[in-house]
C-alpha positions as CSV (number, residue, x, y, z in Angstrom):
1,X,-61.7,120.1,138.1
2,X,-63.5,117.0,138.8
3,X,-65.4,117.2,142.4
4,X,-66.5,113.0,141.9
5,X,-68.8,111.8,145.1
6,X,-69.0,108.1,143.6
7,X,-66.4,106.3,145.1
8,X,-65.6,102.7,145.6
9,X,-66.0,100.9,148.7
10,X,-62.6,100.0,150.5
11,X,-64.2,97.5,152.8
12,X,-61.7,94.4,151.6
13,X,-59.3,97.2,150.3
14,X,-58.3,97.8,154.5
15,X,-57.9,96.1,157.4
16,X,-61.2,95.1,159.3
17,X,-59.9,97.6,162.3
18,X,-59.6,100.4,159.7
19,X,-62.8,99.5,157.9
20,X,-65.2,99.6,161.3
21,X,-63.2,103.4,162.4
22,X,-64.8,104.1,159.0
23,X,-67.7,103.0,159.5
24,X,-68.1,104.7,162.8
25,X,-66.6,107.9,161.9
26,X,-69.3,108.0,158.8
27,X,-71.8,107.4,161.0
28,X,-70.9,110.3,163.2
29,X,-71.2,112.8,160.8
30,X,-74.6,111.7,159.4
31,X,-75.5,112.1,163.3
32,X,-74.2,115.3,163.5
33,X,-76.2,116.4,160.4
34,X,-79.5,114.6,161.9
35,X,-79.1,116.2,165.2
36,X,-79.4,119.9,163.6
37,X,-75.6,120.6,164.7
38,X,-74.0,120.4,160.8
39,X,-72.9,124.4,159.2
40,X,-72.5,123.1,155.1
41,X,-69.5,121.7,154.1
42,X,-67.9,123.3,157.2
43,X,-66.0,121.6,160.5
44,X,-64.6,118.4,161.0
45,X,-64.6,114.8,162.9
46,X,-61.6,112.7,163.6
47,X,-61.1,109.7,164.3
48,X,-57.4,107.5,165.4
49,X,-57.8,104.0,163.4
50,X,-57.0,101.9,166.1
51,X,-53.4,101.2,166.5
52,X,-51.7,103.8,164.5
53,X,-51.3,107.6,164.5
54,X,-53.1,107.4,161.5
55,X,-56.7,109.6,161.5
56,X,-59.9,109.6,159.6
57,X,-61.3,113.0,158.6
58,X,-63.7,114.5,156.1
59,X,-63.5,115.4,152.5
60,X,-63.3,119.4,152.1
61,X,-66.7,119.7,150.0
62,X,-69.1,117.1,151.1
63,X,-72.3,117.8,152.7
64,X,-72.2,115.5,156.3
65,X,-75.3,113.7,155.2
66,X,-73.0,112.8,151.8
67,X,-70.3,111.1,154.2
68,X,-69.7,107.1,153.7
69,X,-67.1,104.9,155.1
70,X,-64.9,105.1,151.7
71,X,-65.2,108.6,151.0
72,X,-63.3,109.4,154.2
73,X,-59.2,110.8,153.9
74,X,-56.4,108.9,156.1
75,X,-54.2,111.7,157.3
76,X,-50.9,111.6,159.6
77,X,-51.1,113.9,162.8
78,X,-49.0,116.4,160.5
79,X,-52.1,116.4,157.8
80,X,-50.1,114.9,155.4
81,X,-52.7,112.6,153.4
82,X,-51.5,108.9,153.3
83,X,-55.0,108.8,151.5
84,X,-58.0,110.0,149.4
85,X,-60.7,109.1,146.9
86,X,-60.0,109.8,143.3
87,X,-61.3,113.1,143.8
88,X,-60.2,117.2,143.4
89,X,-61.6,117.7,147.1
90,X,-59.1,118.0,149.5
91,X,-58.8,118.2,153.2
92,X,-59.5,122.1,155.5
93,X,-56.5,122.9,157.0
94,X,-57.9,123.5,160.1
95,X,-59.1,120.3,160.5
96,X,-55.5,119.1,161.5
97,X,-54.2,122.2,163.3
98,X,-57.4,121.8,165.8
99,X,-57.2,118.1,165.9
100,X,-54.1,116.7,165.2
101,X,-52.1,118.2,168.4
102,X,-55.3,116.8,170.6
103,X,-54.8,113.4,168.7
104,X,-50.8,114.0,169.7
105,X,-51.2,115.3,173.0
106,X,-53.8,113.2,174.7
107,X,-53.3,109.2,174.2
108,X,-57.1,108.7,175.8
109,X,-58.7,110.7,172.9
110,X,-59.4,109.0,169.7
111,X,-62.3,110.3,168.7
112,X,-62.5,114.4,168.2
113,X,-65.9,116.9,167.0
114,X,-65.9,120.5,166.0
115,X,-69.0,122.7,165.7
116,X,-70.2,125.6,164.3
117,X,-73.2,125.5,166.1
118,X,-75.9,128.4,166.0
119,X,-76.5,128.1,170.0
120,X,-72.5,127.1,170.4
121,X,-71.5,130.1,168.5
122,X,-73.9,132.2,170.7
123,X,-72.6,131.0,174.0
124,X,-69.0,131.1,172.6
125,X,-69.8,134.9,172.6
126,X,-70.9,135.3,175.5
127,X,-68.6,136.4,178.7
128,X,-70.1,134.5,181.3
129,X,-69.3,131.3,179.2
130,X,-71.6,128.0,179.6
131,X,-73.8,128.4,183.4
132,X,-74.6,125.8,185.0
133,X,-78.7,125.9,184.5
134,X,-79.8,122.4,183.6
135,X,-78.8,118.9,184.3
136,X,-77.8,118.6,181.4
137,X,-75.7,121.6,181.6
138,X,-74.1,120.7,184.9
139,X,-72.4,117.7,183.8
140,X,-69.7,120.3,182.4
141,X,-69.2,122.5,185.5
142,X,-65.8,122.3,186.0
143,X,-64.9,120.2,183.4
144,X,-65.1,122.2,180.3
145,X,-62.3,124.6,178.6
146,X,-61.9,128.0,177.0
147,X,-59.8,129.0,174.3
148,X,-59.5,132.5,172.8
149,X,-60.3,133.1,168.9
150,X,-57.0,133.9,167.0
151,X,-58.7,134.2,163.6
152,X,-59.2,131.0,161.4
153,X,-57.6,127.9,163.3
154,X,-54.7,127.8,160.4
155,X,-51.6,128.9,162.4
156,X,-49.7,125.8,163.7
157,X,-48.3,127.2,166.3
158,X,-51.7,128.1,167.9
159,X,-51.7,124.5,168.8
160,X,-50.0,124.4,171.7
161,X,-52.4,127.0,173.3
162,X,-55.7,124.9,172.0
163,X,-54.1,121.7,174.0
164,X,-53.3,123.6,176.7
165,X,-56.2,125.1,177.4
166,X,-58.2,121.8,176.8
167,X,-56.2,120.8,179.3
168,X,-57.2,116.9,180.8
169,X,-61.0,118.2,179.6
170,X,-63.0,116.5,177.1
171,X,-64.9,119.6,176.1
172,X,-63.8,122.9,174.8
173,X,-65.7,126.3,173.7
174,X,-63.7,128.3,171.5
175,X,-64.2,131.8,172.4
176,X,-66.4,133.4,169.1
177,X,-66.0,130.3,167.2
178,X,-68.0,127.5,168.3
179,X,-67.4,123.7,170.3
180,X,-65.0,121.2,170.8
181,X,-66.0,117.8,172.3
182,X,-63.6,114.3,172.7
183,X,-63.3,111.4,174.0
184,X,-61.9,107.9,173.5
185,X,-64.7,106.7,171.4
186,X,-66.9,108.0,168.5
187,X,-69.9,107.4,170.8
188,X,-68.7,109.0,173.7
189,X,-67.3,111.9,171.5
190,X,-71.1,112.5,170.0
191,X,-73.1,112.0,173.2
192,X,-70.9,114.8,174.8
193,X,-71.1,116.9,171.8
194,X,-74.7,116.5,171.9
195,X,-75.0,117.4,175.4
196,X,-72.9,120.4,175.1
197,X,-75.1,121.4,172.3
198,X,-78.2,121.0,174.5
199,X,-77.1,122.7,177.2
200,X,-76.1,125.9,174.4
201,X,-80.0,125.8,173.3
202,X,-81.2,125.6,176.5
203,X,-79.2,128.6,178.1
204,X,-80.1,130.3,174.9
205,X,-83.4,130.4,175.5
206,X,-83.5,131.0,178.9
207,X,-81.8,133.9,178.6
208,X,-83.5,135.0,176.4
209,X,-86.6,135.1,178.7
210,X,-85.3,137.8,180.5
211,X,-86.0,136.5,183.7
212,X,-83.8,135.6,186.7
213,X,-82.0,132.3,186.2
214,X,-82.4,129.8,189.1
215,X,-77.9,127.9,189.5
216,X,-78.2,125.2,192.2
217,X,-76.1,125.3,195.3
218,X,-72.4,124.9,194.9
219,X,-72.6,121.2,196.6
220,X,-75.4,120.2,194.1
221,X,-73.1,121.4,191.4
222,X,-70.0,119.5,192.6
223,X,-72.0,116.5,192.9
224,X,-73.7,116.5,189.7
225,X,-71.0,116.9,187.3
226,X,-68.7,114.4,188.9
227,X,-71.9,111.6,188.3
228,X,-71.5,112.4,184.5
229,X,-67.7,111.4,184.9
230,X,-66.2,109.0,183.2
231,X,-65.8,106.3,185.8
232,X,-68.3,107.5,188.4
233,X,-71.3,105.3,187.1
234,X,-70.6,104.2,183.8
235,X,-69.2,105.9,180.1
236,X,-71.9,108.3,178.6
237,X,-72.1,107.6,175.1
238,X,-71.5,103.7,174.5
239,X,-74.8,102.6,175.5
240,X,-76.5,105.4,173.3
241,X,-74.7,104.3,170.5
242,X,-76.1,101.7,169.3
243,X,-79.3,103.3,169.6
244,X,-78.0,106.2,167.5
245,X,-77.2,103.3,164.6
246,X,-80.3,102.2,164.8
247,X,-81.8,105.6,164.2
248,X,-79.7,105.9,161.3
249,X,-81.0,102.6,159.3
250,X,-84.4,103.8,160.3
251,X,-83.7,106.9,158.4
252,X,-83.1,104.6,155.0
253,X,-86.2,102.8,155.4
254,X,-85.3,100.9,151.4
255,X,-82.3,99.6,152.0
256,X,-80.7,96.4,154.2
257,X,-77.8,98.9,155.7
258,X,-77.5,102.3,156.3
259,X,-76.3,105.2,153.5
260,X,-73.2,105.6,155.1
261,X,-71.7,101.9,154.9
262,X,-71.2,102.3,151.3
C-alpha cells in the first residue's frame, strides 16, 4: 500500500473556478483544525465547484492541517470519484451519504461541515438539545435541526430522513453524534460552524456550574435570532473570511502563501 501525501499541484491542471473551490475548501479545513473543532483523520467538508454537481471532499487519512488545494477528491453527488491523487487513500463513505443528498436537496447549499466536536458531542447527548443562553447561542433558536443517531451514517437510505429533518435550516445536531452546519459559501459554512461550536462550549460550561441558567424572554429570543438571518443585516461569514485567510498566512510566517495553496 502506498499512503503518498506529496502530490502535484493541479492549479493549471483545472479550471480557475475549480482551482479557487480548492483553494477555499483547503482552507476550511486547516480552519477547522486551528479552531480546536478537528477529531484525527475523522469527518468531512464539501464543497459544489461552482457550476457542476461535482463536490470537493477530503482524502480518508489525512490529518486537516495536512489538507492542500490538490490533495482534495472530485466526487459526484453519488460518491462516485471523478478524481484522486495518486494515492491508496480513499474517500469515508459517510462523507457522501451525509453530504451528498444536502448537496442534492438544497440548491442554496454549496458549502457543507461535519463535527465531531468534544462540546457538540456533549450537547448532541443531551435531551434538552442546544438552549438558548448566549448571544451567540440565540442566533440558532428556531433555526437549528435534530436528527436521531442510526449507527454510522453509511446507510443510503437514511438520507432522506437527514434532509428532512435539516429541513430549510442551515444547522443540524445529530442526536449522539455531533454537528452539521451549511450554507452557500465556505465562509458562511465555517462562521456558523464556529458559532455553533461556541455556543456547545459555552452551555457546556454553564451547566456545568450547577447553577440556575438565566434564557431571555421569548420576544428577545424571536428578535435575536432573526438579526443573525441571512438577509436581515447582512451574510455572517463573508466579511470574516478574509480575516480567517489572513490568520492562516500568519500561521506560515516563512513562506509567501499559505500551506494549503500547494
Amino acid at each position: 500500500m502506498s499512503y503518498n501525501t506529496d502530490f502535484p499541484s493541479l492549479q493549471n491542471k483545472v479550471s480557475p473556478e475549480e482551482w479557487q473551490a480548492r483553494l477555499d475548501l483547503a482552507a476550511t479545513y486547516r480552519l477547522v483544525d486551528v479552531y480546536g473543532m478537528a477529531d484525527l483523520i475523522y469527518n468531512h467538508i464539501t464543497l459544489r465547484i461552482p457550476g457542476t454537481e461535482h463536490l470537493l471532499i477530503n482524502l480518508y487519512g489525512l490529518l486537516y492541517k495536512e489538507i492542500t488545494a490538490s490533495s482534495l477528491v472530485k466526487i459526484d453527488l453519488e460518491g462516485n470519484i471523478l478524481y484522486k491523487p495518486d494515492t491508496d487513500y480513499g474517500i469515508n463513505r459517510s462523507g457522501f451519504v451525509i453530504h451528498g443528498c444536502i448537496h442534492q436537496a438544497r440548491s442554496d447549499v454549496n458549502c457543507i461541515l461535519h463535527t465531531h466536536s468534544r462540546a457538540g458531542m456533549a450537547v448532541s447527548t443531551m435531551q434538552c438539545g442546544l438552549l438558548p443562553l448566549t448571544q451567540t447561542s440565540i442566533r440558532f433558536e428556531g433555526h437549528i435541526g435534530y436528527h436521531e443517531f442510526e449507527g454510522p451514517a453509511i446507510d443510503m437510505e437514511e438520507r432522506i430522513r437527514l434532509v428532512k429533518d435539516l429541513g430549510e435550516h442551515n444547522a443540524m445536531v445529530l442526536n449522539n453524534h455531533g454537528l452539521l452546519t451549511c450554507g452557500p459559501t465556505v465562509g458562511e459554512a465555517f462562521n456558523l460552524m464556529y458559532n455553533l461550536e461556541l455556543s456547545c462550549r459555552a452551555q457546556v460550561d454553564a451547566m456545568a456550574a450547577q447553577t440556575q441558567l438565566r434564557v431571555p424572554s421569548k420576544e428577545v429570543l424571536e428578535k435575536t435570532a432573526h438579526l443573525y438571518q441571512p438577509g436581515a443585516r447582512r451574510p455572517y461569514g463573508v466579511l470574516e473570511w478574509h480575516a480567517m485567510l489572513r490568520r492562516l498566512k500568519a500561521e506560515d510566517k516563512n513562506s509567501d502563501y499559505p500551506s494549503y495553496t500547494l
